[in-house]
Biotite code that builds the C-alpha atoms (Angstrom):
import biotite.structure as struc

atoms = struc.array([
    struc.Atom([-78.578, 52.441, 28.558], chain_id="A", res_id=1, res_name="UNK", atom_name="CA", element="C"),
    struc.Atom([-75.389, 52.502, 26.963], chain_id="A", res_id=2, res_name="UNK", atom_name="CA", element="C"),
    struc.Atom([-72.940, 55.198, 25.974], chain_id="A", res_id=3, res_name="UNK", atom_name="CA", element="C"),
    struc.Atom([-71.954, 56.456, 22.810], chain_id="A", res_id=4, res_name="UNK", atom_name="CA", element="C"),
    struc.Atom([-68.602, 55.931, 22.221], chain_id="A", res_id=5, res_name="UNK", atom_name="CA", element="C"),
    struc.Atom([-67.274, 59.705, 21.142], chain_id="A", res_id=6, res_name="UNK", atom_name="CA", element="C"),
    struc.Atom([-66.612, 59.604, 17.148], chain_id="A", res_id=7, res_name="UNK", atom_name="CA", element="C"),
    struc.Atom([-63.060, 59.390, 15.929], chain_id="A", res_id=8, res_name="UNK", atom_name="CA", element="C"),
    struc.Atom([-61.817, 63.040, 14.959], chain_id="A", res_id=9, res_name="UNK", atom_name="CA", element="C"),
    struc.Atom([-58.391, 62.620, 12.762], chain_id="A", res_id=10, res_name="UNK", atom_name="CA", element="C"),
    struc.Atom([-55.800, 65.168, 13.416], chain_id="A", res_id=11, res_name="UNK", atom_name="CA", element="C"),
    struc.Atom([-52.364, 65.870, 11.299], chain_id="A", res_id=12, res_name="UNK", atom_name="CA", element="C"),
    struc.Atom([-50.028, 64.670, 14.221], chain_id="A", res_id=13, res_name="UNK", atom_name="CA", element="C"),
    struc.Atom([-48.038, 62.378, 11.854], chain_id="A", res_id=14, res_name="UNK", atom_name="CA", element="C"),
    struc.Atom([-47.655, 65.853, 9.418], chain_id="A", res_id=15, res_name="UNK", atom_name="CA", element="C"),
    struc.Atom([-45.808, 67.916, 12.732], chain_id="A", res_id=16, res_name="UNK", atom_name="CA", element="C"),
    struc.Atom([-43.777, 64.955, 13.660], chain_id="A", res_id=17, res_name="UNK", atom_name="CA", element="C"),
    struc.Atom([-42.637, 63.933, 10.325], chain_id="A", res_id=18, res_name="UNK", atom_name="CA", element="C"),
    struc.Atom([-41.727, 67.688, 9.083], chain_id="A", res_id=19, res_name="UNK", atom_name="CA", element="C"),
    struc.Atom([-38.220, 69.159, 8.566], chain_id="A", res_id=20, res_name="UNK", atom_name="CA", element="C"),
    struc.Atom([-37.125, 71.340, 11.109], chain_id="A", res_id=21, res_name="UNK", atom_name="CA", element="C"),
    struc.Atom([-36.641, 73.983, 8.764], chain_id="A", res_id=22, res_name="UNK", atom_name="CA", element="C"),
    struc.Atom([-40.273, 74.370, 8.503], chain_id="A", res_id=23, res_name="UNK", atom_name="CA", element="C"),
    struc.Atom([-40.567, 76.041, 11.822], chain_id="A", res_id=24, res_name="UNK", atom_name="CA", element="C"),
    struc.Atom([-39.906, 79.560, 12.573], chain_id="A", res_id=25, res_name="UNK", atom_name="CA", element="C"),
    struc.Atom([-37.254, 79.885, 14.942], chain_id="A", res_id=26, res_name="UNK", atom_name="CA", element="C"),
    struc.Atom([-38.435, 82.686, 18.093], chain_id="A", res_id=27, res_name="UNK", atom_name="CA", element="C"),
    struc.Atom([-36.305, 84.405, 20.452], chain_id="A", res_id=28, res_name="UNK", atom_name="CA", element="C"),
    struc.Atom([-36.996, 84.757, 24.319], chain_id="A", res_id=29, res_name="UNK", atom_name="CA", element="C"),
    struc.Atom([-37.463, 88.216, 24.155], chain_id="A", res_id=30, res_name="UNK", atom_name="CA", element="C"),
    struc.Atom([-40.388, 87.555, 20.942], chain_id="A", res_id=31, res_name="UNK", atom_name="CA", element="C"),
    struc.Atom([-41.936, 85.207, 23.288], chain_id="A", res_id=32, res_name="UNK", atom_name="CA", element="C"),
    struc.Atom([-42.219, 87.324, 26.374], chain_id="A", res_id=33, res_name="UNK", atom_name="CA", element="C"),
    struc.Atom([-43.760, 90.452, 24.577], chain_id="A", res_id=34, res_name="UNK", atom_name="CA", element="C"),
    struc.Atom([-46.046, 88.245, 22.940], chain_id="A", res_id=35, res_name="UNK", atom_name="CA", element="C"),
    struc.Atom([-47.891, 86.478, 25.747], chain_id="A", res_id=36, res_name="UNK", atom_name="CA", element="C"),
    struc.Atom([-47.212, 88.581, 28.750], chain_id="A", res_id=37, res_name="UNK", atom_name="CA", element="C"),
    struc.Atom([-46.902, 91.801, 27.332], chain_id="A", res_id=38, res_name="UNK", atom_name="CA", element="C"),
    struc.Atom([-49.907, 91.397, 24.710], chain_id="A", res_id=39, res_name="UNK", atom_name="CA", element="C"),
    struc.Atom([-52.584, 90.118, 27.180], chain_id="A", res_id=40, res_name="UNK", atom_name="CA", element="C"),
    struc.Atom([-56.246, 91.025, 26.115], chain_id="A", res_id=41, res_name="UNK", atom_name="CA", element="C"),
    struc.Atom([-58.974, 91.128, 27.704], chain_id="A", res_id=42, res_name="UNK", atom_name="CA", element="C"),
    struc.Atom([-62.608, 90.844, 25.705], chain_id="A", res_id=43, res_name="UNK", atom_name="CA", element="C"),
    struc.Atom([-64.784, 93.794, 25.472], chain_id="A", res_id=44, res_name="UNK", atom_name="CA", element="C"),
    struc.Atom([-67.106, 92.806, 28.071], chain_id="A", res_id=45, res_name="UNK", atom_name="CA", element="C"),
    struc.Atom([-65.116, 92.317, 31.041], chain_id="A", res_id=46, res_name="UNK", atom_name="CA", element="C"),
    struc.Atom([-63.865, 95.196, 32.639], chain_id="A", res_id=47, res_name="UNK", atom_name="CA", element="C"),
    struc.Atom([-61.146, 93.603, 35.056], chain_id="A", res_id=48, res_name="UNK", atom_name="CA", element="C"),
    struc.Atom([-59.731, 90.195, 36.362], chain_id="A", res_id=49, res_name="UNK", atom_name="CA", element="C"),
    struc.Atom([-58.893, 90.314, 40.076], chain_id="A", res_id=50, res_name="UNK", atom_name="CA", element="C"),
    struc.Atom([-56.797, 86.949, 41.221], chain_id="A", res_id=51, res_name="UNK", atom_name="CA", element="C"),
    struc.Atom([-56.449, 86.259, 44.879], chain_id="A", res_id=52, res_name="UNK", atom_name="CA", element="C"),
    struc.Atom([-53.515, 84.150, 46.228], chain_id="A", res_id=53, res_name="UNK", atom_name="CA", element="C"),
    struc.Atom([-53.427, 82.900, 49.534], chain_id="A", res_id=54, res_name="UNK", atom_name="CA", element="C"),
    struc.Atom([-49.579, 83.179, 50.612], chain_id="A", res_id=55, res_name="UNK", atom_name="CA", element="C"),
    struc.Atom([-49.649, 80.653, 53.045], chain_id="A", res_id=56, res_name="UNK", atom_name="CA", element="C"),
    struc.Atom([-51.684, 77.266, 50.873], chain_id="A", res_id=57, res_name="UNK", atom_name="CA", element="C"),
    struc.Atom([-51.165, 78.674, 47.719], chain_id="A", res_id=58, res_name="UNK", atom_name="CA", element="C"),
    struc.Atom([-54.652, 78.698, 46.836], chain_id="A", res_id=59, res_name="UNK", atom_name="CA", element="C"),
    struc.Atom([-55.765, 81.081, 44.168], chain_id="A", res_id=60, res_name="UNK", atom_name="CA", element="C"),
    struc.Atom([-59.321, 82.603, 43.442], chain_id="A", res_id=61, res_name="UNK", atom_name="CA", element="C"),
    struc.Atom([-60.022, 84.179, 40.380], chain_id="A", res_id=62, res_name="UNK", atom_name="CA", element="C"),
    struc.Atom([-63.022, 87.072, 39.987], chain_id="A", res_id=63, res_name="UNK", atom_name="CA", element="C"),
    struc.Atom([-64.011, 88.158, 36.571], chain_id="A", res_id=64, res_name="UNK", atom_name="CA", element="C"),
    struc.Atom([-66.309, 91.859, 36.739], chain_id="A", res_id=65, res_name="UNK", atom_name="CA", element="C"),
    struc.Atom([-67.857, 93.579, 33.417], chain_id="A", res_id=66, res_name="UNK", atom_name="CA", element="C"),
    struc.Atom([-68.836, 96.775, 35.798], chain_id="A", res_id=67, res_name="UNK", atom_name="CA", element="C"),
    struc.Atom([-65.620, 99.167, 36.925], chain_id="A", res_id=68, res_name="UNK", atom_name="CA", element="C"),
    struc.Atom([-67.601, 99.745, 40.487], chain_id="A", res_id=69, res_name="UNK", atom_name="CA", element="C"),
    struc.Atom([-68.329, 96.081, 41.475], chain_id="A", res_id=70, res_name="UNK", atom_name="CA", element="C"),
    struc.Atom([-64.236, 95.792, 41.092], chain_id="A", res_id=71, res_name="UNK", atom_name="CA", element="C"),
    struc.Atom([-63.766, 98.417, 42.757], chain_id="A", res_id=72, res_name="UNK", atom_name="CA", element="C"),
    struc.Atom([-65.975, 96.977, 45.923], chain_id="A", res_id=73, res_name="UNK", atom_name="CA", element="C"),
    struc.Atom([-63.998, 94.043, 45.925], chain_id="A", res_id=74, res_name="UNK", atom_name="CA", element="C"),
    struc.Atom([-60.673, 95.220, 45.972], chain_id="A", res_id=75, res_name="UNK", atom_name="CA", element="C"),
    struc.Atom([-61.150, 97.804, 48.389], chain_id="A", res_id=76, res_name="UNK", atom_name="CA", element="C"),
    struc.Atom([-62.761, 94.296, 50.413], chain_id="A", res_id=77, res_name="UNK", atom_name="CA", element="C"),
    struc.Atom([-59.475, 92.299, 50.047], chain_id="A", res_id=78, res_name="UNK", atom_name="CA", element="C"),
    struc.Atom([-57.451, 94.966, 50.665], chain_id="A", res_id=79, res_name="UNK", atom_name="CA", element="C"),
    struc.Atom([-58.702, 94.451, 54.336], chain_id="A", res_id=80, res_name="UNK", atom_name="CA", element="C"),
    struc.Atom([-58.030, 90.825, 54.187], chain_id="A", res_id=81, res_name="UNK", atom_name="CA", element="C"),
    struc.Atom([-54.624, 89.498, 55.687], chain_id="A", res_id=82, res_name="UNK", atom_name="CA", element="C"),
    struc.Atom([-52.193, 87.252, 54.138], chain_id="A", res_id=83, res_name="UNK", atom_name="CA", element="C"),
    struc.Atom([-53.096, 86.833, 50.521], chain_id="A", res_id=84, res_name="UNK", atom_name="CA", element="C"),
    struc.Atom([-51.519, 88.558, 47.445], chain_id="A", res_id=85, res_name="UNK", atom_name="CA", element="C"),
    struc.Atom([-53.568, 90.358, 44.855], chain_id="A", res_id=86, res_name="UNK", atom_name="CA", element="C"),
    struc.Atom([-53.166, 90.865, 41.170], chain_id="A", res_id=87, res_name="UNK", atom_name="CA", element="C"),
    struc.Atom([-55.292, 92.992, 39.068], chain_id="A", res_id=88, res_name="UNK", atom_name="CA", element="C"),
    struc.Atom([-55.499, 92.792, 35.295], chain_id="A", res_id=89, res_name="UNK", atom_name="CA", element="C"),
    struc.Atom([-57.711, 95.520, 33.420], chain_id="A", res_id=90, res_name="UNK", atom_name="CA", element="C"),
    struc.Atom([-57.253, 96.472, 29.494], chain_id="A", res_id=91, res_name="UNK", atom_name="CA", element="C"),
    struc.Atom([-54.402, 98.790, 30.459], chain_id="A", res_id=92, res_name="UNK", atom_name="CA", element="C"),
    struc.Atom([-52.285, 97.927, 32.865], chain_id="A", res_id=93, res_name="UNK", atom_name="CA", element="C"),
    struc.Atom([-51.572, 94.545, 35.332], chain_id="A", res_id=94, res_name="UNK", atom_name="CA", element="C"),
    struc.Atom([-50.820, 95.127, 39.568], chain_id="A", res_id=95, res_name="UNK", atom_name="CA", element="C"),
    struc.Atom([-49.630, 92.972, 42.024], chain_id="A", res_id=96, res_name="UNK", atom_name="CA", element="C"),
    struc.Atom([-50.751, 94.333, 45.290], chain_id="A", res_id=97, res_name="UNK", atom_name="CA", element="C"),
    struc.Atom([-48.613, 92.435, 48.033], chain_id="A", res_id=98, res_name="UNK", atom_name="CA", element="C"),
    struc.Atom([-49.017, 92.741, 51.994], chain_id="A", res_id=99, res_name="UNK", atom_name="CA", element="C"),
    struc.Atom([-46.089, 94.938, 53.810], chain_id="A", res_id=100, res_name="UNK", atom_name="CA", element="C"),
    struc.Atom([-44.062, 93.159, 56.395], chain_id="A", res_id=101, res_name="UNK", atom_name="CA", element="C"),
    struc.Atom([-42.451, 94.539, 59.096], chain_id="A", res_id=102, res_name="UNK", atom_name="CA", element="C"),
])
């Protein structure tokens, strides 16, 4: 059995390249920064995005809920949990919940 080789899909890579500069809008920072982190969205059918870094490897976990209560649960469960870092992202607002050191 062989494979099919995947069809050829053209693109306009040679239009971007070859274009003026001019033809691009110029942004500030400042445009930039409202635009992607200060206009995140969320779809309508998720409630909340909890991520979960571990401070010491790094690693990060990400939980997606479309019911308020099941987040709820499993915040107040990492909460509990030493050394990790949590950020929480609903339609309203973002947190970053951080362990206190002494």
């Amino acid at each position: 059995m062989s494979k099919k080789k995947k069809p050829y899909l053209p693109n306009n890579w040679e239009e971007y390249a070859n274009a003026d500069d001019s033809d691009f809008i110029p942004h500030t920072f400042e445009e930039i920064m409202s635009w992607k982190v200060g206009g995140w969205e969320l779809p309508a059918s998720v409630v909340c995005i909890i991520r979960k870094t571990d401070i010491e490897t790094k690693e990060t976990t990400e939980y997606t809920y479309s019911r308020r209560s099941a987040a709820q649960r499993k915040i107040e469960e990492l909460i509990g949990t030493p050394g990790i870092e949590i950020t929480v992202a609903d339609h309203e607002s973002i947190h970053f919940l951080t362990p206190a050191y002494d």
